[in-house]
RODO-2510 file (C-alpha; in nm, 4 decimals, decimal comma):
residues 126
     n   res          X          Y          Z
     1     x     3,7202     5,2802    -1,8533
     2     x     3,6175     5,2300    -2,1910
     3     x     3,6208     5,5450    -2,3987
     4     x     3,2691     5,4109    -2,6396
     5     x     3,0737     5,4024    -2,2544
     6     x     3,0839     5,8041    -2,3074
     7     x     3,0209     5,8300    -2,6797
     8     x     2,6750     5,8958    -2,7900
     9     x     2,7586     5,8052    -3,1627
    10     x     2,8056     5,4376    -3,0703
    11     x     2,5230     5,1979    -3,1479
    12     x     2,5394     4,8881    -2,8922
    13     x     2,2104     4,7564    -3,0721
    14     x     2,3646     4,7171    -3,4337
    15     x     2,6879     4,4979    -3,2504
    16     x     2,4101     4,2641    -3,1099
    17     x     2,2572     4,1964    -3,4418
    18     x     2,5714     4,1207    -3,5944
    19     x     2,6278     3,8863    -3,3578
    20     x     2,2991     3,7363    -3,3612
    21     x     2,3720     3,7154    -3,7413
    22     x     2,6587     3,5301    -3,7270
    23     x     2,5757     3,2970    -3,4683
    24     x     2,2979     3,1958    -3,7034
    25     x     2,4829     3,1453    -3,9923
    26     x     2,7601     2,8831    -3,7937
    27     x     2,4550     2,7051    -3,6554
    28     x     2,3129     2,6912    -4,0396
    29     x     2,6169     2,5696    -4,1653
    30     x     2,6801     2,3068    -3,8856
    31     x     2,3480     2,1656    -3,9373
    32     x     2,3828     2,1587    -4,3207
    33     x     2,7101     1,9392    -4,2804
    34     x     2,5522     1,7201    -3,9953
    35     x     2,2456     1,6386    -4,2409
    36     x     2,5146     1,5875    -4,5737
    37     x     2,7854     1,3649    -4,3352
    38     x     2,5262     1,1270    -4,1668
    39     x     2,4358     0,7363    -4,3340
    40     x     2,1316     0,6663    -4,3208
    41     x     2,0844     0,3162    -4,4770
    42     x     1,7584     0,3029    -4,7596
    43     x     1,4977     0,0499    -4,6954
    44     x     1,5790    -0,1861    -4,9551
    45     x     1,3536    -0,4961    -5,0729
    46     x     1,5302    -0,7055    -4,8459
    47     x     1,4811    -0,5296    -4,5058
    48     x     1,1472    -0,4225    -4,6233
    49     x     1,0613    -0,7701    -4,6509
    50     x     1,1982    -0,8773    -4,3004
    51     x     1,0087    -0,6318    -4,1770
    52     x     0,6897    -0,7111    -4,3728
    53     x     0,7298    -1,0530    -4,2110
    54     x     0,7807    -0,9828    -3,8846
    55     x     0,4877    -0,7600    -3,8657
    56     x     0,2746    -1,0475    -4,0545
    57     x     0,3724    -1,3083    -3,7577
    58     x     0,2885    -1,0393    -3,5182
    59     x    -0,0537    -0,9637    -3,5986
    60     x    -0,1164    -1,3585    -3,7117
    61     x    -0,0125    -1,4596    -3,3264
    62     x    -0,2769    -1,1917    -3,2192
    63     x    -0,5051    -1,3163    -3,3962
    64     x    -0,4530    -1,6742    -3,2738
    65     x    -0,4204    -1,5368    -2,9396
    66     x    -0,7790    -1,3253    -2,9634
    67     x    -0,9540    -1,5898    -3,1276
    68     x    -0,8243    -1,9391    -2,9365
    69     x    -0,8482    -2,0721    -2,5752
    70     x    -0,5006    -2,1547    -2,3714
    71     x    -0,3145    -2,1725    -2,0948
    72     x    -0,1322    -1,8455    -1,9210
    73     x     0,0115    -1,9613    -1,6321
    74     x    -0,0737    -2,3725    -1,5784
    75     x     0,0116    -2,3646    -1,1867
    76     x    -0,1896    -2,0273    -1,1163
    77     x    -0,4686    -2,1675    -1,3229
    78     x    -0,4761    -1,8760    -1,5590
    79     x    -0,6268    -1,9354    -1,9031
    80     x    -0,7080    -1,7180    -2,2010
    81     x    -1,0226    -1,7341    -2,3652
    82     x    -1,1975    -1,6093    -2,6548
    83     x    -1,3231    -1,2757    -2,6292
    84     x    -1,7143    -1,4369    -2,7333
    85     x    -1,6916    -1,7043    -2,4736
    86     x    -1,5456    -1,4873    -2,1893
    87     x    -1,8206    -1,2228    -2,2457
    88     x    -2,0924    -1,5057    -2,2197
    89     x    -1,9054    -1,6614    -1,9337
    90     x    -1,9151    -1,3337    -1,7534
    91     x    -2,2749    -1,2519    -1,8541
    92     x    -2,3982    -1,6228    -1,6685
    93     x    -2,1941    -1,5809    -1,3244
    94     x    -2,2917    -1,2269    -1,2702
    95     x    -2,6560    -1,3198    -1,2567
    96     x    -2,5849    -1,3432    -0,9147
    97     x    -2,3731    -1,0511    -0,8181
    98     x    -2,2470    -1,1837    -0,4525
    99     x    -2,1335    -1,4895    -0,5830
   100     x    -1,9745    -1,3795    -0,8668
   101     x    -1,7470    -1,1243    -0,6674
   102     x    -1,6999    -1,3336    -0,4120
   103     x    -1,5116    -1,5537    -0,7251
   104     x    -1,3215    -1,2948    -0,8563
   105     x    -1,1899    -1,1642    -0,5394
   106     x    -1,0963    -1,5268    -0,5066
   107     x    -0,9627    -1,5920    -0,7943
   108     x    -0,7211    -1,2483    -0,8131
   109     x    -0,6085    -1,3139    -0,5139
   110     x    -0,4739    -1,6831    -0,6438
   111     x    -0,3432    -1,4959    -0,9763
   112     x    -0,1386    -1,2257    -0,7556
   113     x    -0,0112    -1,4815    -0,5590
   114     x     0,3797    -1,5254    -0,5678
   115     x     0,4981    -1,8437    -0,7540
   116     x     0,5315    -2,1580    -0,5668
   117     x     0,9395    -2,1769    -0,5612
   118     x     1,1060    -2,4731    -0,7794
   119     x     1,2788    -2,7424    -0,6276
   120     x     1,6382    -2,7187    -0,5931
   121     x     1,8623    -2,9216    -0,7736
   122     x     1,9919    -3,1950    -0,5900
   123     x     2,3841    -3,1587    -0,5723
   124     x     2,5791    -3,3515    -0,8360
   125     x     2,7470    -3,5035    -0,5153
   126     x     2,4671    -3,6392    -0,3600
***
């Protein structure tokens, strides 16, 4: 047995604070020399342009993509229009409401619809 589990005099409370003390300080000083020892590379005018471009042709294909009509998927029959022209599309079929669902049912059905299957090659020995 230990002979400070008897002694009244010892202060168990003070031994936990020095711990929790020094603990501290290590982690302080460990994340101090993580933050001084890592390379971070600076944004220099280079890679700030690159990026400056690639964000331009990303927000000019939105644009394109928002504001023009094309195809999606040619054998599903999917097309993308205008945002304008879709809203006034939907506006004239729902004017009558059972034919207009009837359409759309039919026409997500055809757009879920698995992808006919390509052809297989023919064999080079054939």
């Amino acid at each position: 047995m230990n002979q400070n589990q008897h002694n009244p005099d010892v202060n168990h409370a003070s031994g936990a604070a020095i711990g929790f003390i020094a603990a501290s300080l290590i982690f302080i000083v460990l994340v101090v020399i993580a933050n001084f020892t890592r390379n971070v590379p600076a944004i220099d005018a280079a890679r700030g342009n690159a990026i400056s471009g690639a964000l331009y042709q990303i927000r000019t294909n939105e644009v394109v993509s928002l504001s023009s009509a094309g195809w999606i998927d040619h054998d599903r029959e999917v097309v993308r229009l205008p945002i304008e022209t879709a809203i006034q599309i939907a506006a004239q079929e729902w004017r009558n409401p059972a034919e207009a669902r009837a359409d759309l049912i039919a026409r997500a059905q055809k757009a879920a619809a698995p992808a006919p299957k390509q052809p297989a090659k023919p064999s080079q020995f054939e």
